[in-house]
C-alpha positions in Angstrom: 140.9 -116.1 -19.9 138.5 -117.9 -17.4 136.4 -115.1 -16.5 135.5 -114.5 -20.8 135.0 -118.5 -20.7 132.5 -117.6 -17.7 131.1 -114.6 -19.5 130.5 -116.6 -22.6 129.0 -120.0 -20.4 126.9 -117.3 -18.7 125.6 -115.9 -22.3 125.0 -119.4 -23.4 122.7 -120.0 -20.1 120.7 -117.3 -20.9 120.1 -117.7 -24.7 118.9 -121.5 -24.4 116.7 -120.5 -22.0 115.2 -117.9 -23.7 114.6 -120.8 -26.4 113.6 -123.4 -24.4 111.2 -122.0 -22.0 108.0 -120.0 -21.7 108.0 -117.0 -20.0 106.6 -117.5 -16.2 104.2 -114.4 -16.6 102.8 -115.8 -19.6 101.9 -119.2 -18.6 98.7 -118.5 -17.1 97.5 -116.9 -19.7 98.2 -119.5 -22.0 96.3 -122.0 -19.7 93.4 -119.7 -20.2 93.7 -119.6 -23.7 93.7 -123.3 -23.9 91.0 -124.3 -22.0 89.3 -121.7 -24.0 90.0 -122.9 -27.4 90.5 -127.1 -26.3 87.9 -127.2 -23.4 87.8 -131.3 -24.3 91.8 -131.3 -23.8 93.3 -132.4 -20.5 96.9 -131.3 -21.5 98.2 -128.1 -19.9 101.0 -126.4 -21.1 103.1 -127.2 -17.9 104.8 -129.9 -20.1 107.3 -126.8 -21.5 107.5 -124.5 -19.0 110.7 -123.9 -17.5 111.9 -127.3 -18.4 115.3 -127.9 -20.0 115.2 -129.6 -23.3 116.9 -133.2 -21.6 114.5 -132.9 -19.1 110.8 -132.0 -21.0 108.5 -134.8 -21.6 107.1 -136.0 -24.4 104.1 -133.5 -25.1 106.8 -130.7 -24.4 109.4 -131.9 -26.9 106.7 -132.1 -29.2 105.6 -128.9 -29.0 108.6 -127.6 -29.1 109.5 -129.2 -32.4 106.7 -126.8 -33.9 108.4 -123.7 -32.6 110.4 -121.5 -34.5 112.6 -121.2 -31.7 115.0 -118.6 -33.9 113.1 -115.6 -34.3 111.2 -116.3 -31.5 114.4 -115.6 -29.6 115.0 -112.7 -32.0 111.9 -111.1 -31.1 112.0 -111.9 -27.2 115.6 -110.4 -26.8 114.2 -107.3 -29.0 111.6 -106.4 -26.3 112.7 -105.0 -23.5 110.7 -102.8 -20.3 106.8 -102.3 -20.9 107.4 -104.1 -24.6 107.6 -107.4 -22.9 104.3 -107.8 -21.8 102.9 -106.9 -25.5 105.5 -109.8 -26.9 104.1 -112.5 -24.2 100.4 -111.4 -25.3 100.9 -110.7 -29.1 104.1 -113.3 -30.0 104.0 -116.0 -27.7 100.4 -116.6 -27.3 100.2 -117.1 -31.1 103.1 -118.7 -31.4 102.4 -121.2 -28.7 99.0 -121.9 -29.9 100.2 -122.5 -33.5 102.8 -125.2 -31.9 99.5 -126.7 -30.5 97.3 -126.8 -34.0 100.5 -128.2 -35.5 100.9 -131.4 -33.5 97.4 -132.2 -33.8 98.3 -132.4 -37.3 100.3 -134.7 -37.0 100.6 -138.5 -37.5 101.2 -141.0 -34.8 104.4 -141.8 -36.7 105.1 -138.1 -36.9 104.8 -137.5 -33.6 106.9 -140.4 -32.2 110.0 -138.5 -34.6 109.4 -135.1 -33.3 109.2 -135.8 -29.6 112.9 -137.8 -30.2 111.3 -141.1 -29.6 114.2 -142.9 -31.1 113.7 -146.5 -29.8 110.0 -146.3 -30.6 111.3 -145.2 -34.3 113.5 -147.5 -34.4 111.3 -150.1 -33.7 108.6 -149.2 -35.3 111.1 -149.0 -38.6 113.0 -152.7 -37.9 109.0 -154.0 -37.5 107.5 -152.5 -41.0 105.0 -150.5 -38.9 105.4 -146.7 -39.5 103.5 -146.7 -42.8 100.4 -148.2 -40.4 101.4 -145.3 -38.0 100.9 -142.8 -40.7 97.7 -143.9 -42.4 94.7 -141.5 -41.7 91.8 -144.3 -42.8 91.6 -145.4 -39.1 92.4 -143.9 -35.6 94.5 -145.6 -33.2 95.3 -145.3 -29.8 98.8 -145.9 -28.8 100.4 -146.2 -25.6 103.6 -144.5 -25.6 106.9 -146.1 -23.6 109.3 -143.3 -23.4 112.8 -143.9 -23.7 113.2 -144.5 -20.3 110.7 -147.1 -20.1 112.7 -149.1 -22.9 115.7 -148.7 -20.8 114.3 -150.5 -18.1 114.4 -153.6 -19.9 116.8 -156.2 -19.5 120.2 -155.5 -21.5 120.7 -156.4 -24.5 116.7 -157.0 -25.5 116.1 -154.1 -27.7 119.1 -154.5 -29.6 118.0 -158.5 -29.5 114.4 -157.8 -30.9 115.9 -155.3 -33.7 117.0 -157.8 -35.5 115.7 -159.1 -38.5 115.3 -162.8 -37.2 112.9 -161.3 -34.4 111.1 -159.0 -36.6 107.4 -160.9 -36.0 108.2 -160.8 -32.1 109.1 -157.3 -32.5 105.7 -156.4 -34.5 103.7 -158.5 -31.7 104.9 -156.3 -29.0 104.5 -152.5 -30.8 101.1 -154.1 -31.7 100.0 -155.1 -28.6 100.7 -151.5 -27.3 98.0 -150.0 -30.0 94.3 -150.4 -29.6 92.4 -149.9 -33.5 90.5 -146.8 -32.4 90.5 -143.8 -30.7 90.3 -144.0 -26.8 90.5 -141.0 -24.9 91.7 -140.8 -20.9 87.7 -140.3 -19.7 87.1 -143.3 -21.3 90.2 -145.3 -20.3 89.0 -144.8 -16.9 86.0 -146.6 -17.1 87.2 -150.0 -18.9 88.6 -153.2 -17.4 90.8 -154.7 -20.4 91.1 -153.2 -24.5 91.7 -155.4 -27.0 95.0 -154.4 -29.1 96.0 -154.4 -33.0 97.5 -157.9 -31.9 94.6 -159.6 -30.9 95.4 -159.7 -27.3 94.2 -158.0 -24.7 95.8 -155.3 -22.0 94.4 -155.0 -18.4 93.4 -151.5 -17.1 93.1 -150.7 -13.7 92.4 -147.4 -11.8 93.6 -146.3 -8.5 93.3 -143.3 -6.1 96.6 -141.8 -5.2 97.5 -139.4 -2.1 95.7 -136.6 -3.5 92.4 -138.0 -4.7 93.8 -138.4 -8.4 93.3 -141.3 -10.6 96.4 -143.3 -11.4 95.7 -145.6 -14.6 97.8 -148.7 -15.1 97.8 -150.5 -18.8 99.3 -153.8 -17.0 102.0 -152.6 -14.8 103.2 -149.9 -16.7 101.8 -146.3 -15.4 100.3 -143.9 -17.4 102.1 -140.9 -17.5 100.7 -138.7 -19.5 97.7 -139.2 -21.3 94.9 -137.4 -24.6 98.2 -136.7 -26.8 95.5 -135.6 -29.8 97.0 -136.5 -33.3 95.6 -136.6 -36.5 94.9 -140.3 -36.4 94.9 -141.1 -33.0 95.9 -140.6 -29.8 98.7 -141.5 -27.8 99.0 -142.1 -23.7 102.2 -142.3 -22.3 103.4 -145.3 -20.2 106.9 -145.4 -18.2 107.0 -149.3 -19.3 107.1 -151.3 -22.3 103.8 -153.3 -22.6 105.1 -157.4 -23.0 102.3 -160.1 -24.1 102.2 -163.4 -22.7 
Protein backbone atom coordinates (compact mmCIF):
# COMPACT_ATOMS: atom_id res chain seq x y z
CA UNK A 1 0.00 0.00 0.00
CA UNK A 2 2.73 2.59 0.76
CA UNK A 3 4.92 1.91 -2.05
CA UNK A 4 1.57 2.49 -4.80
CA UNK A 5 1.04 5.74 -2.56
CA UNK A 6 4.88 6.44 -3.43
CA UNK A 7 4.47 5.34 -6.94
CA UNK A 8 1.46 7.58 -7.47
CA UNK A 9 3.29 10.84 -5.24
CA UNK A 10 6.21 10.05 -7.65
CA UNK A 11 3.77 10.34 -10.87
CA UNK A 12 2.33 13.43 -9.50
CA UNK A 13 6.06 15.02 -9.15
CA UNK A 14 6.65 14.40 -12.47
CA UNK A 15 3.45 15.54 -14.22
CA UNK A 16 3.34 19.12 -12.45
CA UNK A 17 6.53 19.57 -13.48
CA UNK A 18 6.17 18.87 -16.87
CA UNK A 19 3.35 21.72 -16.51
CA UNK A 20 4.99 24.11 -14.62
CA UNK A 21 8.43 24.28 -15.97
CA UNK A 22 10.32 25.00 -19.20
CA UNK A 23 12.48 22.54 -20.35
CA UNK A 24 16.32 23.43 -19.34
CA UNK A 25 17.58 22.81 -22.99
CA UNK A 26 15.15 25.13 -24.26
CA UNK A 27 15.65 28.11 -22.28
CA UNK A 28 18.42 29.55 -24.06
CA UNK A 29 16.87 29.49 -27.02
CA UNK A 30 14.04 31.20 -25.86
CA UNK A 31 16.27 33.95 -24.48
CA UNK A 32 17.41 34.29 -27.98
CA UNK A 33 14.21 34.36 -29.39
CA UNK A 34 13.24 37.18 -27.13
CA UNK A 35 15.83 39.44 -27.38
CA UNK A 36 15.20 38.90 -31.01
CA UNK A 37 11.61 39.75 -31.22
CA UNK A 38 11.55 42.39 -27.76
CA UNK A 39 15.12 43.84 -28.11
CA UNK A 40 13.50 47.08 -25.89
CA UNK A 41 12.36 44.35 -23.14
CA UNK A 42 14.47 43.73 -20.07
CA UNK A 43 12.48 40.70 -18.91
CA UNK A 44 14.04 37.28 -19.44
CA UNK A 45 12.20 34.27 -19.28
CA UNK A 46 14.10 33.10 -16.13
CA UNK A 47 10.91 34.25 -14.18
CA UNK A 48 9.37 30.45 -15.19
CA UNK A 49 11.96 28.34 -15.45
CA UNK A 50 12.20 25.54 -13.15
CA UNK A 51 10.17 27.36 -10.58
CA UNK A 52 7.34 25.73 -8.74
CA UNK A 53 4.05 27.41 -9.17
CA UNK A 54 4.14 28.79 -5.06
CA UNK A 55 7.39 29.87 -5.63
CA UNK A 56 7.29 31.83 -9.40
CA UNK A 57 7.07 35.56 -9.38
CA UNK A 58 4.88 37.72 -10.65
CA UNK A 59 6.00 37.89 -14.51
CA UNK A 60 6.12 33.97 -14.24
CA UNK A 61 2.62 33.42 -12.85
CA UNK A 62 1.59 35.62 -15.47
CA UNK A 63 2.83 33.96 -18.13
CA UNK A 64 1.86 30.97 -17.11
CA UNK A 65 -1.74 31.96 -16.93
CA UNK A 66 -1.48 32.24 -20.91
CA UNK A 67 -0.37 28.70 -21.22
CA UNK A 68 -2.42 25.97 -22.20
CA UNK A 69 -0.70 23.91 -19.76
CA UNK A 70 -3.02 20.68 -20.91
CA UNK A 71 -2.04 19.81 -24.18
CA UNK A 72 1.07 21.18 -23.75
CA UNK A 73 1.71 18.37 -21.26
CA UNK A 74 -0.07 16.10 -23.83
CA UNK A 75 2.25 16.90 -26.43
CA UNK A 76 5.64 16.93 -24.21
CA UNK A 77 4.83 13.41 -22.71
CA UNK A 78 4.11 12.28 -26.53
CA UNK A 79 7.68 13.06 -27.55
CA UNK A 80 10.10 10.93 -26.57
CA UNK A 81 14.24 10.32 -27.91
CA UNK A 82 15.33 12.63 -30.90
CA UNK A 83 11.33 13.96 -30.99
CA UNK A 84 12.13 16.08 -28.00
CA UNK A 85 14.27 18.49 -29.42
CA UNK A 86 11.70 19.12 -32.52
CA UNK A 87 8.87 19.69 -29.50
CA UNK A 88 11.17 22.30 -27.53
CA UNK A 89 11.91 24.04 -31.09
CA UNK A 90 8.48 23.67 -32.84
CA UNK A 91 5.92 23.59 -29.52
CA UNK A 92 7.38 25.38 -26.93
CA UNK A 93 8.99 28.14 -28.56
CA UNK A 94 5.56 29.09 -29.99
CA UNK A 95 3.82 28.39 -27.26
CA UNK A 96 6.00 30.33 -24.97
CA UNK A 97 6.10 33.29 -27.28
CA UNK A 98 2.28 33.36 -27.67
CA UNK A 99 2.11 33.45 -23.53
CA UNK A 100 4.35 36.63 -24.07
CA UNK A 101 2.00 38.53 -26.91
CA UNK A 102 -0.85 37.56 -24.62
CA UNK A 103 0.09 39.42 -21.49
CA UNK A 104 1.06 42.43 -23.33
CA UNK A 105 -2.47 42.28 -24.11
CA UNK A 106 -3.47 42.65 -21.27
CA UNK A 107 -4.85 45.33 -18.86
CA UNK A 108 -3.18 46.52 -15.67
CA UNK A 109 -6.39 45.18 -13.94
CA UNK A 110 -6.03 41.97 -16.02
CA UNK A 111 -2.82 41.30 -15.13
CA UNK A 112 -3.00 41.94 -11.40
CA UNK A 113 -5.94 38.72 -11.61
CA UNK A 114 -3.89 36.50 -13.57
CA UNK A 115 -0.57 36.72 -11.67
CA UNK A 116 -2.93 35.81 -8.32
CA UNK A 117 -2.53 39.23 -6.93
CA UNK A 118 -5.39 38.80 -4.56
CA UNK A 119 -4.77 41.59 -2.04
CA UNK A 120 -4.06 44.05 -4.90
CA UNK A 121 -7.64 42.83 -6.37
CA UNK A 122 -9.03 43.02 -3.48
CA UNK A 123 -8.09 46.32 -2.96
CA UNK A 124 -8.25 47.62 -5.94
CA UNK A 125 -12.17 46.22 -5.93
CA UNK A 126 -13.12 47.61 -2.02
CA UNK A 127 -11.49 51.19 -3.58
CA UNK A 128 -13.70 51.47 -7.03
CA UNK A 129 -10.46 51.36 -8.96
CA UNK A 130 -10.27 48.46 -11.36
CA UNK A 131 -12.53 50.08 -14.05
CA UNK A 132 -9.43 52.90 -13.98
CA UNK A 133 -7.07 49.89 -14.11
CA UNK A 134 -8.82 48.70 -17.25
CA UNK A 135 -9.32 51.75 -19.33
CA UNK A 136 -6.97 51.91 -22.44
CA UNK A 137 -7.39 56.06 -22.98
CA UNK A 138 -4.28 56.56 -20.80
CA UNK A 139 -1.11 54.54 -19.80
CA UNK A 140 -0.15 54.12 -16.30
CA UNK A 141 2.61 52.99 -14.50
CA UNK A 142 2.03 51.01 -11.48
CA UNK A 143 4.26 49.77 -8.92
CA UNK A 144 3.30 46.43 -7.97
CA UNK A 145 3.49 45.19 -3.95
CA UNK A 146 3.34 41.45 -4.14
CA UNK A 147 1.51 39.61 -1.66
CA UNK A 148 4.38 39.40 0.41
CA UNK A 149 4.94 43.00 0.63
CA UNK A 150 1.24 43.41 1.92
CA UNK A 151 2.04 40.87 4.47
CA UNK A 152 4.56 42.88 5.90
CA UNK A 153 2.26 45.30 7.20
CA UNK A 154 1.16 45.56 10.62
CA UNK A 155 -1.79 43.03 11.41
CA UNK A 156 -4.92 43.70 11.03
CA UNK A 157 -4.32 46.90 8.46
CA UNK A 158 -5.45 45.40 5.28
CA UNK A 159 -8.43 43.91 6.61
CA UNK A 160 -8.81 47.58 8.48
CA UNK A 161 -8.46 49.64 5.20
CA UNK A 162 -11.00 47.11 3.35
CA UNK A 163 -13.60 48.43 4.78
CA UNK A 164 -16.07 50.60 3.59
CA UNK A 165 -15.51 53.41 6.21
CA UNK A 166 -11.77 53.58 4.97
CA UNK A 167 -12.57 53.33 1.33
CA UNK A 168 -10.93 57.12 0.50
CA UNK A 169 -7.80 56.12 2.64
CA UNK A 170 -7.77 52.97 0.81
CA UNK A 171 -8.02 54.76 -2.82
CA UNK A 172 -5.18 57.33 -1.52
CA UNK A 173 -2.70 54.63 -1.06
CA UNK A 174 -3.41 52.34 -4.48
CA UNK A 175 -3.20 55.80 -6.00
CA UNK A 176 -0.18 56.91 -4.74
CA UNK A 177 1.47 53.69 -5.98
CA UNK A 178 0.44 54.72 -9.85
CA UNK A 179 2.12 57.43 -11.84
CA UNK A 180 -0.50 58.76 -15.05
CA UNK A 181 1.88 57.60 -17.74
CA UNK A 182 4.03 55.17 -18.89
CA UNK A 183 7.53 55.08 -17.28
CA UNK A 184 9.86 52.49 -18.26
CA UNK A 185 12.94 51.03 -15.87
CA UNK A 186 15.75 53.21 -18.19
CA UNK A 187 13.87 55.98 -17.36
CA UNK A 188 13.18 55.31 -13.70
CA UNK A 189 16.78 55.34 -13.29
CA UNK A 190 17.39 58.72 -14.17
CA UNK A 191 14.61 60.58 -11.98
CA UNK A 192 14.69 61.85 -8.42
CA UNK A 193 10.85 61.88 -7.33
CA UNK A 194 7.31 61.02 -9.84
CA UNK A 195 4.44 62.56 -9.13
CA UNK A 196 1.46 59.86 -8.56
CA UNK A 197 -2.42 59.67 -9.63
CA UNK A 198 -2.74 61.12 -5.94
CA UNK A 199 -1.14 64.15 -6.32
CA UNK A 200 1.73 63.30 -4.19
CA UNK A 201 4.91 62.54 -4.93
CA UNK A 202 7.32 59.11 -4.42
CA UNK A 203 11.13 59.43 -4.01
CA UNK A 204 13.42 57.38 -6.28
CA UNK A 205 16.78 56.59 -5.57
CA UNK A 206 19.46 54.40 -7.27
CA UNK A 207 22.19 52.41 -5.79
CA UNK A 208 25.07 50.14 -6.88
CA UNK A 209 24.96 46.73 -5.38
CA UNK A 210 27.86 43.97 -5.01
CA UNK A 211 27.91 43.28 -8.54
CA UNK A 212 27.85 46.66 -10.27
CA UNK A 213 23.87 46.53 -10.71
CA UNK A 214 21.47 49.16 -10.07
CA UNK A 215 19.14 48.70 -7.19
CA UNK A 216 16.08 51.26 -7.54
CA UNK A 217 14.09 52.18 -4.49
CA UNK A 218 10.43 53.87 -4.85
CA UNK A 219 10.75 55.18 -1.05
CA UNK A 220 11.90 52.24 0.85
CA UNK A 221 10.31 49.63 -0.88
CA UNK A 222 12.78 47.83 -3.57
CA UNK A 223 12.14 47.24 -6.90
CA UNK A 224 11.93 43.85 -7.72
CA UNK A 225 11.15 43.36 -10.96
CA UNK A 226 10.66 45.93 -13.30
CA UNK A 227 9.14 46.83 -17.64
CA UNK A 228 6.06 44.40 -16.93
CA UNK A 229 4.64 45.72 -20.64
CA UNK A 230 0.69 45.75 -20.63
CA UNK A 231 -1.65 47.17 -22.83
CA UNK A 232 -2.04 50.37 -20.84
CA UNK A 233 0.80 50.57 -18.88
CA UNK A 234 3.44 49.13 -17.18
CA UNK A 235 3.91 47.69 -13.94
CA UNK A 236 7.38 47.47 -11.58
CA UNK A 237 7.26 45.29 -8.84
CA UNK A 238 8.05 46.45 -5.26
CA UNK A 239 8.52 44.01 -2.08
CA UNK A 240 6.66 46.93 0.00
CA UNK A 241 3.45 48.77 0.04
CA UNK A 242 4.09 52.39 -0.90
CA UNK A 243 2.35 54.64 2.40
CA UNK A 244 1.81 58.55 1.83
CA UNK A 245 2.42 60.94 4.44
Amino acid sequence: MNRGKSLFCALLVVVCTLVFTVPASAHSVFKKQLAAKYPDRSISCNTCHGKKKSDRNVYGRLLMSQFDSKSLTADFKSKKGADKKAFENEVMIPEFLSAFDKVQALTLAEAIEAAELKTLLAAAKAADLVAPLSQTEQDVTLFVPTEAAFAKLPEGTVKDLLKPENKEKLAGILMYHAVPKKVGAADVVKLKSAETAGGKSVKISVSKNSKDEDEVKINDAMVTETDIMLKNGVIHVIDSVLLPN
